[in-house]
Backbone as a printed PyTorch tensor [residue, N CA C, xyz], in Angstrom:
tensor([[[  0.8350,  -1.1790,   0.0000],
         [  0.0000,   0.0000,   0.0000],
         [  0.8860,   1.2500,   0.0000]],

        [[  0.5960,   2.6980,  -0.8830],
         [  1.1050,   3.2950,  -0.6320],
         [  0.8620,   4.1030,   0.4530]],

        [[  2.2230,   4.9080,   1.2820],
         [  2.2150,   5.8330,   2.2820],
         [  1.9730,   7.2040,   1.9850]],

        [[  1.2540,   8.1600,   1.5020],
         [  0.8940,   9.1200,   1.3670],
         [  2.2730,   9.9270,   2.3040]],

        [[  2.7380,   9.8980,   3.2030],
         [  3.6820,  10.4390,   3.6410],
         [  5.2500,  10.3640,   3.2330]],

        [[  5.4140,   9.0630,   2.6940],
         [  6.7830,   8.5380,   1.8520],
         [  7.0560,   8.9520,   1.0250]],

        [[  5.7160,   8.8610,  -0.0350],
         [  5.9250,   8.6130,  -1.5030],
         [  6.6950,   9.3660,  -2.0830]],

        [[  6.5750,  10.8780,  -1.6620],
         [  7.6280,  11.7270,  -2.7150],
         [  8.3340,  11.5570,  -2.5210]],

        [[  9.5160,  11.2900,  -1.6950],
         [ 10.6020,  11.1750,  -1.1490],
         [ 10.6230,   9.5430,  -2.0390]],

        [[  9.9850,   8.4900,  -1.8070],
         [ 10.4430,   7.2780,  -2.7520],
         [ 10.5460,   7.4510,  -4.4090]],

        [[  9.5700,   8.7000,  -4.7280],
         [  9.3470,   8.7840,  -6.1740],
         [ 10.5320,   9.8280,  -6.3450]],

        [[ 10.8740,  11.1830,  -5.7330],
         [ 12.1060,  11.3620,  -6.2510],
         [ 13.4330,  10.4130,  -5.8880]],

        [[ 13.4450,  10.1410,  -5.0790],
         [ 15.1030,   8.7630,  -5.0420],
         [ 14.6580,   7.8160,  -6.4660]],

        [[ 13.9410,   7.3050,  -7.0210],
         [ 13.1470,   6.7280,  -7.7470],
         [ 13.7680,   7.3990,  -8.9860]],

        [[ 13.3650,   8.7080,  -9.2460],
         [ 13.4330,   9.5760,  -9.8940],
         [ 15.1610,   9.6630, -10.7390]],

        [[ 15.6450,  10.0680,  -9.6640],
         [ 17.3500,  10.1780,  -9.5560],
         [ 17.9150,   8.5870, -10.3370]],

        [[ 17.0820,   7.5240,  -9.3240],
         [ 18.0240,   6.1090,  -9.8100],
         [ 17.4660,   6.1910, -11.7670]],

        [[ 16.3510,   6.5960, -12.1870],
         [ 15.9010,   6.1620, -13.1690],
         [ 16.6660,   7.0080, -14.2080]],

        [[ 16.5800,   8.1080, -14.0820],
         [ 17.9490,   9.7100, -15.2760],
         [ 19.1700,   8.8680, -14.9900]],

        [[ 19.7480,   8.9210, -13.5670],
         [ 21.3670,   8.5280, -13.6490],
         [ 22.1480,   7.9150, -14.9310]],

        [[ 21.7330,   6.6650, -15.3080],
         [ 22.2070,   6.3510, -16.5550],
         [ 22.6330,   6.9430, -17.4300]],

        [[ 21.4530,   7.7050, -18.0210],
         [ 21.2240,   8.4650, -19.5570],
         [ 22.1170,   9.5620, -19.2860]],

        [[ 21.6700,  10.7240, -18.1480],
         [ 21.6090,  11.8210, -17.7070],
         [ 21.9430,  12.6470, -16.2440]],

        [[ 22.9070,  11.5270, -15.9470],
         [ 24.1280,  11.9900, -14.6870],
         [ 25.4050,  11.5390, -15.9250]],

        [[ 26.3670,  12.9390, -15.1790],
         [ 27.7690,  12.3360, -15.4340],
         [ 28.3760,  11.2530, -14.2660]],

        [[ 28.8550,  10.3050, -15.1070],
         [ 29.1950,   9.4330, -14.1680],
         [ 30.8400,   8.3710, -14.6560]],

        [[ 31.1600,   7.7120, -14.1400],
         [ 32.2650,   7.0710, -14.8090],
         [ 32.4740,   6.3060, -15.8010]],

        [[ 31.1470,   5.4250, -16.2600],
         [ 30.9130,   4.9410, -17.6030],
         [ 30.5420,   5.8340, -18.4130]],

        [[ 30.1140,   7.3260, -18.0410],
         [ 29.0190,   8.0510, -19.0790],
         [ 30.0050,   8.5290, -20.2210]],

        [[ 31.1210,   8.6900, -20.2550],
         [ 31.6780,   8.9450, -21.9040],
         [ 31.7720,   8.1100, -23.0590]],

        [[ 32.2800,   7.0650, -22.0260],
         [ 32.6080,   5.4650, -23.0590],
         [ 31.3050,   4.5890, -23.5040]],

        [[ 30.0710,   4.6410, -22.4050],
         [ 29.0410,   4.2640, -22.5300],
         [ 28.1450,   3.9370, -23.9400]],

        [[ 27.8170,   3.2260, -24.9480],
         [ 27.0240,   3.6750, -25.7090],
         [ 25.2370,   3.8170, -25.0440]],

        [[ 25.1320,   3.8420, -26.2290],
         [ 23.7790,   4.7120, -25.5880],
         [ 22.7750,   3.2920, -25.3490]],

        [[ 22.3750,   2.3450, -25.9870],
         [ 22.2210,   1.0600, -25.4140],
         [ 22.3220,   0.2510, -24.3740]],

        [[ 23.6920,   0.3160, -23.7750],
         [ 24.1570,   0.0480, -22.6670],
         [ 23.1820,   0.8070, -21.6500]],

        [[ 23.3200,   1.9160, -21.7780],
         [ 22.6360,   3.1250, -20.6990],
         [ 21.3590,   2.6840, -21.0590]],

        [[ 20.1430,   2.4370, -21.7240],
         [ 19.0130,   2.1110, -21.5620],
         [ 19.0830,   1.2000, -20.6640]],

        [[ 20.2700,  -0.3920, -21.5180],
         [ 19.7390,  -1.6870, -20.5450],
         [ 19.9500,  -1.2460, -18.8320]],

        [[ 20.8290,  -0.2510, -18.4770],
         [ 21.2490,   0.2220, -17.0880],
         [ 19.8400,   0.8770, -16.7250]],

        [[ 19.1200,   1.5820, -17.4840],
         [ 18.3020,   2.4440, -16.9210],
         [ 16.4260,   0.8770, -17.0980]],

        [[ 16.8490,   0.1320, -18.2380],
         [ 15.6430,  -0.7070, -17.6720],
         [ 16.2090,  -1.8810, -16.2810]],

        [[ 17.1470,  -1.7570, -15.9920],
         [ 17.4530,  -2.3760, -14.7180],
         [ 17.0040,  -1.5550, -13.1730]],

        [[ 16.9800,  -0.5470, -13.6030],
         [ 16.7180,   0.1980, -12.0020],
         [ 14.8350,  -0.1220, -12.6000]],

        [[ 14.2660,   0.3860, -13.4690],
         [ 12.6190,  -0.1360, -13.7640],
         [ 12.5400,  -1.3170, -13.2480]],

        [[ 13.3460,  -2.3430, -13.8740],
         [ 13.0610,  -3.5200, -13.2130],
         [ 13.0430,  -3.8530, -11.8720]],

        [[ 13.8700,  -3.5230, -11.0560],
         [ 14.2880,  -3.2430,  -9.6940],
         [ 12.9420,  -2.9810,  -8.9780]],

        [[ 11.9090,  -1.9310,  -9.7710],
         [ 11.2230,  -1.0390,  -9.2270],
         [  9.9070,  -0.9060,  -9.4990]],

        [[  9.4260,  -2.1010, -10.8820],
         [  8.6030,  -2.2280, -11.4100],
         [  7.4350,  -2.4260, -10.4170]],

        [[  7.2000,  -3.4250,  -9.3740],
         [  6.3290,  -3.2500,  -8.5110],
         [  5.7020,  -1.7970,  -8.0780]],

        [[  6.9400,  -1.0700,  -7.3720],
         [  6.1880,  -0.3840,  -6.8820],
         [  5.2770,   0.6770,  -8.3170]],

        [[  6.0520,   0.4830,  -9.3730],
         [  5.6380,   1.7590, -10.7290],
         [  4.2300,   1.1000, -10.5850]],

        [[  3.7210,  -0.1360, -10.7910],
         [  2.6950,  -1.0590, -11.0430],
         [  1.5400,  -0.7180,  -9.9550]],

        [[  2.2260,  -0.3020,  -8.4410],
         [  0.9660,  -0.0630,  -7.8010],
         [  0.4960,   1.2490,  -7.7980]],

        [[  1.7620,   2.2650,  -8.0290],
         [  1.3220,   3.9790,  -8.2130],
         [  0.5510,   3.8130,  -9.3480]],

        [[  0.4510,   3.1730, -10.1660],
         [ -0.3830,   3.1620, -11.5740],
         [ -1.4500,   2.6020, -11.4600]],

        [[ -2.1910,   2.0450, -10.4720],
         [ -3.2580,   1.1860,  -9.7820],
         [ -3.8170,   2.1280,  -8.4290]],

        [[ -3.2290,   2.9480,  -8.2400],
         [ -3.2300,   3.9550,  -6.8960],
         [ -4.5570,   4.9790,  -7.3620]],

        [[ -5.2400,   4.4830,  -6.1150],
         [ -6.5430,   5.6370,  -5.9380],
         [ -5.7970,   6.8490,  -5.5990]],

        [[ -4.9760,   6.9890,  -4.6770],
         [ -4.2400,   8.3000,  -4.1960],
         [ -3.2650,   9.1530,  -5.7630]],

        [[ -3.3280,   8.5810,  -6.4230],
         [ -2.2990,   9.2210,  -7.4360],
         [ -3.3830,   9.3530,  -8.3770]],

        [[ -4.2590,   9.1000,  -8.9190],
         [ -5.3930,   9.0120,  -9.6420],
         [ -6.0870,  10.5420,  -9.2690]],

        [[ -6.4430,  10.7580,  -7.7150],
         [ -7.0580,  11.8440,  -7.2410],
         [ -5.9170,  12.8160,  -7.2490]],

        [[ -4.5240,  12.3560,  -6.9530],
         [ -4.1920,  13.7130,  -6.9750],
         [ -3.8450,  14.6100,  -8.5540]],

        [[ -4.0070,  13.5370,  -9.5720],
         [ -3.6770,  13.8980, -10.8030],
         [ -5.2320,  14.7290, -11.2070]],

        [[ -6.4260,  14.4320, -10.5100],
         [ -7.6000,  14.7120, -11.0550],
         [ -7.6140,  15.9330, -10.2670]],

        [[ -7.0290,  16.5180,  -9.0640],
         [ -6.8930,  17.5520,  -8.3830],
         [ -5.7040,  18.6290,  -9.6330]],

        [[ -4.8840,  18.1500,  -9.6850],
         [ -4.1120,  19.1570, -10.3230],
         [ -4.4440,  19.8260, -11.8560]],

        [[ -5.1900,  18.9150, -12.3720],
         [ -6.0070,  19.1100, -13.5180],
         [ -6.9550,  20.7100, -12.9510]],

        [[ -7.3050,  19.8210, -12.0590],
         [ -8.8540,  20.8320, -11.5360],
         [ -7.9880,  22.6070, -11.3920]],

        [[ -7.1760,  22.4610, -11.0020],
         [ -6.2060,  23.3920, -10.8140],
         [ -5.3240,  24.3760, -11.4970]],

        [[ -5.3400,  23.2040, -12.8110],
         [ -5.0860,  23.7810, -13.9300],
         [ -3.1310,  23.6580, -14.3430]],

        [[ -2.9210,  22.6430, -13.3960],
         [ -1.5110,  21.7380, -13.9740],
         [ -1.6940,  20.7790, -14.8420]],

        [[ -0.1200,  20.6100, -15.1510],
         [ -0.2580,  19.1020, -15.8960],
         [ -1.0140,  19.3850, -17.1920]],

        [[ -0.7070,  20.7460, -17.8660],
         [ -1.5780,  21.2600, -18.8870],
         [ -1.2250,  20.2610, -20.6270]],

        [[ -0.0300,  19.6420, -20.3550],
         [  0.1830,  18.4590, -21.6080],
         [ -0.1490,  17.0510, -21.4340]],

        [[ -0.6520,  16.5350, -20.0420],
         [ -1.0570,  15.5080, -19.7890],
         [ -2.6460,  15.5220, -19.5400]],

        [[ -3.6620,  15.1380, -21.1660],
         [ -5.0540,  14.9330, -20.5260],
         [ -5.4910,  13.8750, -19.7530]],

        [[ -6.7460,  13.8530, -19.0770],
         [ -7.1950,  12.5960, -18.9200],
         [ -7.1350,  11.6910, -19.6870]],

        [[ -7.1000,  11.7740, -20.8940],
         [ -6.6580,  10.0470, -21.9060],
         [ -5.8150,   9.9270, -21.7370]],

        [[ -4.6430,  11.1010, -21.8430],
         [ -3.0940,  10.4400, -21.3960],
         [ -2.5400,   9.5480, -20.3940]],

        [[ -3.4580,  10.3380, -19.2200],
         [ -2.7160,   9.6020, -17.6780],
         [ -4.0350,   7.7730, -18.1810]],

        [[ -5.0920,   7.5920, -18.8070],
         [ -5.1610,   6.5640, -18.5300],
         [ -4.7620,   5.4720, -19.6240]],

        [[ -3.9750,   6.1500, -20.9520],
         [ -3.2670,   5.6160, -21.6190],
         [ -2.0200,   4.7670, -20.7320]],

        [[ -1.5500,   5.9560, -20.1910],
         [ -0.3740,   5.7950, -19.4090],
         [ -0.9090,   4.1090, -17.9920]],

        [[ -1.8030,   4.5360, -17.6140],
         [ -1.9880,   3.6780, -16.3530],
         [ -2.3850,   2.3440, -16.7870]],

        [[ -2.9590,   2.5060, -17.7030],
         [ -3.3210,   0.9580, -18.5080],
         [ -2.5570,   0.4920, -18.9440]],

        [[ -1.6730,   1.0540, -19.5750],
         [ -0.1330,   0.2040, -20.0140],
         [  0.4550,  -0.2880, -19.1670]],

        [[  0.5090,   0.3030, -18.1710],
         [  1.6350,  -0.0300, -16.9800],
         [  0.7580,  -1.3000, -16.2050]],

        [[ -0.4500,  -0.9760, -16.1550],
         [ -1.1520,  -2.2040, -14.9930],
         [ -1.5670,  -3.6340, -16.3270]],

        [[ -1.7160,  -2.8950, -17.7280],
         [ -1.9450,  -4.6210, -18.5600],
         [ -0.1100,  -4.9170, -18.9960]],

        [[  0.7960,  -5.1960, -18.3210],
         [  1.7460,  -5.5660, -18.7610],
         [  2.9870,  -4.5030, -19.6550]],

        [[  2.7000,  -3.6320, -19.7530],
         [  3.5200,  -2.5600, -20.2970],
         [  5.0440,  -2.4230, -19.8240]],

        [[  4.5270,  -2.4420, -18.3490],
         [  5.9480,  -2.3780, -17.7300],
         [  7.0200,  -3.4890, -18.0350]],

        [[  6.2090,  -4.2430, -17.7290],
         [  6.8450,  -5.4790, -17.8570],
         [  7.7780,  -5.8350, -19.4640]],

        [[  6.8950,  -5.4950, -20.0470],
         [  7.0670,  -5.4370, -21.8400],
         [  8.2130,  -4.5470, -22.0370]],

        [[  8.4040,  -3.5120, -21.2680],
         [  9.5900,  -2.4160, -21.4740],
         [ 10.7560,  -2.4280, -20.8190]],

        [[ 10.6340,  -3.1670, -19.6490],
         [ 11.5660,  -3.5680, -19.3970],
         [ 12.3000,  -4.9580, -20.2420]],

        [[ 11.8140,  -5.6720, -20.9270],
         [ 12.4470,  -6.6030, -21.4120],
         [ 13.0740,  -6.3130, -22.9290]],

        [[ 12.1590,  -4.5770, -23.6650],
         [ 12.4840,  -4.3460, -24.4620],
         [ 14.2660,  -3.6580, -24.3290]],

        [[ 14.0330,  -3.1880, -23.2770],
         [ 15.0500,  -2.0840, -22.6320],
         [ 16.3240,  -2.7930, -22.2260]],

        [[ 16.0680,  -3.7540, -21.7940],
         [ 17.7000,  -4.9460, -21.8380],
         [ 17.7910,  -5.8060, -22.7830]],

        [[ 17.1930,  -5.7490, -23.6610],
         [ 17.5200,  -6.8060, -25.1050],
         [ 18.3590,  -6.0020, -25.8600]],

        [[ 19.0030,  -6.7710, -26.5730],
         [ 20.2910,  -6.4920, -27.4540],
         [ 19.6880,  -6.1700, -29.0240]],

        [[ 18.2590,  -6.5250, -29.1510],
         [ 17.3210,  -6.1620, -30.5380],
         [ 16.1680,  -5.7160, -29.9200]],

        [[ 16.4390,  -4.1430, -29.5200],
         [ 15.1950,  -3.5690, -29.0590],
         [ 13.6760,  -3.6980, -30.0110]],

        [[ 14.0330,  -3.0610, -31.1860],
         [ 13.2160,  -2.7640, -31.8750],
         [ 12.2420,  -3.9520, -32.4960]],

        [[ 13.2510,  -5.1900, -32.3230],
         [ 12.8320,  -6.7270, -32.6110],
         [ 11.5590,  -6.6480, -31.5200]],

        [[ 12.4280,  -6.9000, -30.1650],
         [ 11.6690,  -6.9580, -28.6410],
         [ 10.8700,  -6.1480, -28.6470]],

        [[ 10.5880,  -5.0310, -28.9630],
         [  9.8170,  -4.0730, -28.7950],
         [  8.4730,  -4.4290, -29.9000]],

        [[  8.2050,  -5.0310, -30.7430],
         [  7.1930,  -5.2990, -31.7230],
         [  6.8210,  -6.7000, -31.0780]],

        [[  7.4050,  -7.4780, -30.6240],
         [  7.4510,  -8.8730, -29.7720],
         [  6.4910,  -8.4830, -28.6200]],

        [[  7.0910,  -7.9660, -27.7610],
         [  6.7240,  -7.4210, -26.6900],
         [  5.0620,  -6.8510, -26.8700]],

        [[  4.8120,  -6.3890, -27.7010],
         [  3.5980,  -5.5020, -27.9910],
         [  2.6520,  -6.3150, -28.7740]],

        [[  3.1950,  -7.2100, -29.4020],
         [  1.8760,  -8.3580, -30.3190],
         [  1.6760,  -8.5720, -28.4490]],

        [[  2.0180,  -8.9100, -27.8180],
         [  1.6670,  -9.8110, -26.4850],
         [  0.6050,  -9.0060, -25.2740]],

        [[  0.5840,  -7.8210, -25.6470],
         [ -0.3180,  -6.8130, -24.9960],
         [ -1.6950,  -7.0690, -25.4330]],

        [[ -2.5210,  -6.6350, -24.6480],
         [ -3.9200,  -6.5390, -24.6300],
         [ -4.1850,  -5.6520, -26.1020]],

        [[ -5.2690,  -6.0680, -27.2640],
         [ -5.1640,  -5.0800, -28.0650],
         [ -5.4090,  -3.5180, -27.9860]],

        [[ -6.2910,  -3.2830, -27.1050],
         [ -6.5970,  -1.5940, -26.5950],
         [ -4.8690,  -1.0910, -26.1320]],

        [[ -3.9820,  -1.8340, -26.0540],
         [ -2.4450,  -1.2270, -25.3480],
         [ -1.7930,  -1.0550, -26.7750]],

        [[ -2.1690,  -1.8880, -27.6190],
         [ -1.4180,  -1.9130, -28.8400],
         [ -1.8860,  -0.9660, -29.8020]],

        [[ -3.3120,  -0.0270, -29.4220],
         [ -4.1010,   0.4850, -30.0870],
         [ -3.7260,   1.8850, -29.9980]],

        [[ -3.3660,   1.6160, -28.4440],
         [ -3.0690,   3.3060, -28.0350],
         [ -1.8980,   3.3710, -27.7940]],

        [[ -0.5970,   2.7010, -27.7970],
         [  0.6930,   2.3480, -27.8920],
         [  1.5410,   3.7690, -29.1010]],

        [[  0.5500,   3.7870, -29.9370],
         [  1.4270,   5.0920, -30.8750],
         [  1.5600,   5.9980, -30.0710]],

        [[ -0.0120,   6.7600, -29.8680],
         [ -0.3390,   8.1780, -29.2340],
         [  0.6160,   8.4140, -27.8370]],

        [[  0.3570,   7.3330, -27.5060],
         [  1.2190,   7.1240, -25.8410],
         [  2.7110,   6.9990, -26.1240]],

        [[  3.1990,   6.3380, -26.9450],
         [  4.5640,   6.9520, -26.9940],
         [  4.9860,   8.2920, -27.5740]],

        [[  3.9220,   8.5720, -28.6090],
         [  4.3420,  10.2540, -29.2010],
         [  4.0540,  10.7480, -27.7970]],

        [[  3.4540,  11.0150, -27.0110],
         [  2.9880,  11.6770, -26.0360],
         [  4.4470,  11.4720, -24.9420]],

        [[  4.9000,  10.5350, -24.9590],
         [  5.9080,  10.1880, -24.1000],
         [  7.0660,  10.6720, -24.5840]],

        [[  7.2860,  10.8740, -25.8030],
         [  8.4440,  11.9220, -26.2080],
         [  8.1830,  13.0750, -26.2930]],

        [[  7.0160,  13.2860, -26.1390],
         [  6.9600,  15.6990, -25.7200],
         [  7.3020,  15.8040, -24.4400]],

        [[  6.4670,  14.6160, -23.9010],
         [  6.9450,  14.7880, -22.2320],
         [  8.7640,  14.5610, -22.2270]],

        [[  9.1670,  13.8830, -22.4690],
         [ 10.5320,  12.9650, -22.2590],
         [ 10.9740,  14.6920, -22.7860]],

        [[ 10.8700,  15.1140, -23.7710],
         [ 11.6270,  16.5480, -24.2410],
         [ 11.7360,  17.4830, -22.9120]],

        [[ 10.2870,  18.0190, -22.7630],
         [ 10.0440,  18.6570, -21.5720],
         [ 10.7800,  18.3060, -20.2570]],

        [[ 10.5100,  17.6380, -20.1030],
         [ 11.2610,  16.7840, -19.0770],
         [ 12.4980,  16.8760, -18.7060]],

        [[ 13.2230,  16.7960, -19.4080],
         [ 14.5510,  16.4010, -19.5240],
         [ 15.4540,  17.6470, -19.5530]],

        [[ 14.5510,  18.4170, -20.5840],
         [ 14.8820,  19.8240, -20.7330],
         [ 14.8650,  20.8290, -19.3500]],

        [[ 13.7940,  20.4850, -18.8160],
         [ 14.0030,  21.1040, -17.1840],
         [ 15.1980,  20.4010, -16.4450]],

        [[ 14.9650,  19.4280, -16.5160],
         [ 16.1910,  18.7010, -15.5770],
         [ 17.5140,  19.2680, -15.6180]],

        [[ 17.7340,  19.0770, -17.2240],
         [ 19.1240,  20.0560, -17.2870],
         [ 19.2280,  21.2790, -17.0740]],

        [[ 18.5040,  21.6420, -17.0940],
         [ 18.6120,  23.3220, -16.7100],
         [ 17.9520,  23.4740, -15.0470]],

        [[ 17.8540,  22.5780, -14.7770],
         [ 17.9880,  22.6460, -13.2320],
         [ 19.1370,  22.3370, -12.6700]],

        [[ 19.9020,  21.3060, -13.0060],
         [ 21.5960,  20.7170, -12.7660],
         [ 22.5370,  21.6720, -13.3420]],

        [[ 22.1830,  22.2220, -14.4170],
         [ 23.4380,  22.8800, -15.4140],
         [ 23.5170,  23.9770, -15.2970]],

        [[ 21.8650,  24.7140, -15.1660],
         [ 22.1540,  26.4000, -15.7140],
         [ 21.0370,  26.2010, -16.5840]],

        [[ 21.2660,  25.8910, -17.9970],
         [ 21.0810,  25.6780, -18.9430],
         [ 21.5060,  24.9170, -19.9910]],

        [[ 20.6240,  24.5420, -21.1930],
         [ 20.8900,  23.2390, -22.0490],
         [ 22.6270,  23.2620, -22.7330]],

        [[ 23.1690,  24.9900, -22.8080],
         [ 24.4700,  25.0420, -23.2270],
         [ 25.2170,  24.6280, -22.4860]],

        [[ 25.1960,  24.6250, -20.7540],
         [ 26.3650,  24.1820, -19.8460],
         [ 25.9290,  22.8330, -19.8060]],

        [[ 25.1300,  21.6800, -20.2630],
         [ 24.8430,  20.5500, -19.9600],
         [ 26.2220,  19.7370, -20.8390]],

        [[ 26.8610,  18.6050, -20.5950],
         [ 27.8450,  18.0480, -20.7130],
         [ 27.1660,  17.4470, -22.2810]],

        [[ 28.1740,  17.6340, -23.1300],
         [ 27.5460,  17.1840, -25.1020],
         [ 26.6830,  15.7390, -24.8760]],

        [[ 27.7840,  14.8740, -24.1610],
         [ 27.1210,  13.2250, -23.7090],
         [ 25.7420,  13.2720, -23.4930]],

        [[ 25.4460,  14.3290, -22.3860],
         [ 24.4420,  13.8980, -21.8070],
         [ 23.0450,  14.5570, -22.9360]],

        [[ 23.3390,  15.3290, -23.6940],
         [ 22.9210,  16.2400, -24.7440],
         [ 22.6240,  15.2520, -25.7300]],

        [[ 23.9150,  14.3850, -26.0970],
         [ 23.5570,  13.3910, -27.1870],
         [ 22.6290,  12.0400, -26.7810]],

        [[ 22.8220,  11.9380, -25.6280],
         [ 22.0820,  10.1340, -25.1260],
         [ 20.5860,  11.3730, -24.9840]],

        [[ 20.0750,  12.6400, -24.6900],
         [ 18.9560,  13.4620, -24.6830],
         [ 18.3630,  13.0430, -26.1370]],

        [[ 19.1490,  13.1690, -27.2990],
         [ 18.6460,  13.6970, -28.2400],
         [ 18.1170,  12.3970, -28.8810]],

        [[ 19.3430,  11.2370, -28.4830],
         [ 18.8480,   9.5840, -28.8800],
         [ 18.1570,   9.4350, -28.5140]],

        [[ 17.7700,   9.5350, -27.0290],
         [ 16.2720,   8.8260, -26.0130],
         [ 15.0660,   9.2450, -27.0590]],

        [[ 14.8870,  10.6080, -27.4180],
         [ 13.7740,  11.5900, -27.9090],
         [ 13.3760,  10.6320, -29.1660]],

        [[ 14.6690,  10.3550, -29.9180],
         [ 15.0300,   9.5500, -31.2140],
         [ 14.2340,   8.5450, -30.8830]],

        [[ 14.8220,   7.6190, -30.0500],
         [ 14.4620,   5.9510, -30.0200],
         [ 12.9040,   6.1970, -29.6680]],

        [[ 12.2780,   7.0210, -28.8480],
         [ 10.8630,   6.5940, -28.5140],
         [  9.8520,   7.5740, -29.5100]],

        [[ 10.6380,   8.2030, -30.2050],
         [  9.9430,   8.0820, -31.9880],
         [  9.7460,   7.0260, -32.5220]],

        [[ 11.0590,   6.4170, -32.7370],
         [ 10.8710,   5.5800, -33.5260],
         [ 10.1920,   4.1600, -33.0150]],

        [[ 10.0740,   3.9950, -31.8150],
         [  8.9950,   3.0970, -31.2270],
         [  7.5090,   3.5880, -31.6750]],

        [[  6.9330,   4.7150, -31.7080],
         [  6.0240,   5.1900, -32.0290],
         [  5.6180,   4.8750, -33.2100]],

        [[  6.5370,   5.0970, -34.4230],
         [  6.9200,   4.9200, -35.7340],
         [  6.0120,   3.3260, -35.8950]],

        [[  6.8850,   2.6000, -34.8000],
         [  7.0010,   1.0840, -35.2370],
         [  5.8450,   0.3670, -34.9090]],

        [[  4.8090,   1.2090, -33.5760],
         [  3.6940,   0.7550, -33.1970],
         [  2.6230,   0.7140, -33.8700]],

        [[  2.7120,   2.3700, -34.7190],
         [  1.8230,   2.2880, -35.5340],
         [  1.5520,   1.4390, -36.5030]],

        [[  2.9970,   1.3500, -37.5580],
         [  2.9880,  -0.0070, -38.6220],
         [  2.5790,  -1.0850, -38.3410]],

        [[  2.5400,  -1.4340, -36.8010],
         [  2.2360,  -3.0840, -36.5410],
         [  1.2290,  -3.1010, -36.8150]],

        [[  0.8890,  -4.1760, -37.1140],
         [ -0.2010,  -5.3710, -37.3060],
         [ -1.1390,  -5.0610, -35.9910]],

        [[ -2.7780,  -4.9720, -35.6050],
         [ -3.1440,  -4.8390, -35.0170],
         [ -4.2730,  -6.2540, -34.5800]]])
């Protein structure tokens, strides 16, 4: 069950283990290819997949997303999004991405992975990943300019594995759509 008193504190440590890879400098991060750093970054998911599985099943995260709406946050995430988002994660999504994310033929795994989903996941699998790369832009784009300054003082590495991530979950998007439904 979640603790309403924990959680942020588990979701940012959460937070930190999940960027580190891509988007901390670190001692592998020059030599690293950018592959490597996914399968590193679907290992901490994996690690963690439970708990992603019950915040995505969570009455408490549900209301507070329907509160911030009301409020007038979260102005790129609609209600179809967050339940694009929550349905993936609770019919097997997670699970599916993490196995795409440490395979050595993502893009193989990743069409594999997705015949095996519920068809409504495979239906909304495009929109939800285009949607997951404006966010992933946004995102990321604050981050660095919260650590750096700005996107010019951010280290080129971490700039280039930015610009691949944005890349690769296009082209997942790309690949969802073409599939076979």
């Amino acid at each position: 069950m979640i603790n309403p008193f924990t959680i942020q504190a588990k979701i940012h440590t959460l937070q930190q283990e999940v960027l580190k890879p891509l988007y901390a400098m670190h001692q592998d991060q020059e030599k690293a290819p950018h592959d490597r750093l996914l399968a590193q970054t679907g290992k901490v998911i994996a690690k963690n997949r439970l708990f992603l599985e019950e915040l995505s099943t969570s009455r408490l995260v549900s209301t507070v997303f329907k509160i911030v709406k009301l409020f007038g946050g979260a102005e790129q995430l609609t209600t179809d999004d967050f339940s694009r988002f929550t349905s993936y994660v609770t019919d097997g999504g997670l699970k599916a991405m993490v196995e795409m994310l440490l395979a050595a033929e993502k893009e193989k795994v990743f069409l594999s992975e997705l015949r095996r989903l519920p068809p409504q996941i495979q239906k909304n699998a495009p929109a939800m990943l285009n949607k997951s790369a404006m966010l992933h832009e946004d995102f990321i784009t604050d981050y660095f300019n919260q650590q750096y300054g700005n996107l010019e003082a951010t280290p080129e590495k971490l700039i280039d594995n930015f610009h691949k991530s944005t890349a690769f979950i296009r082209r997942l998007a790309t690949l969802a759509k073409q599939s076979p439904q």
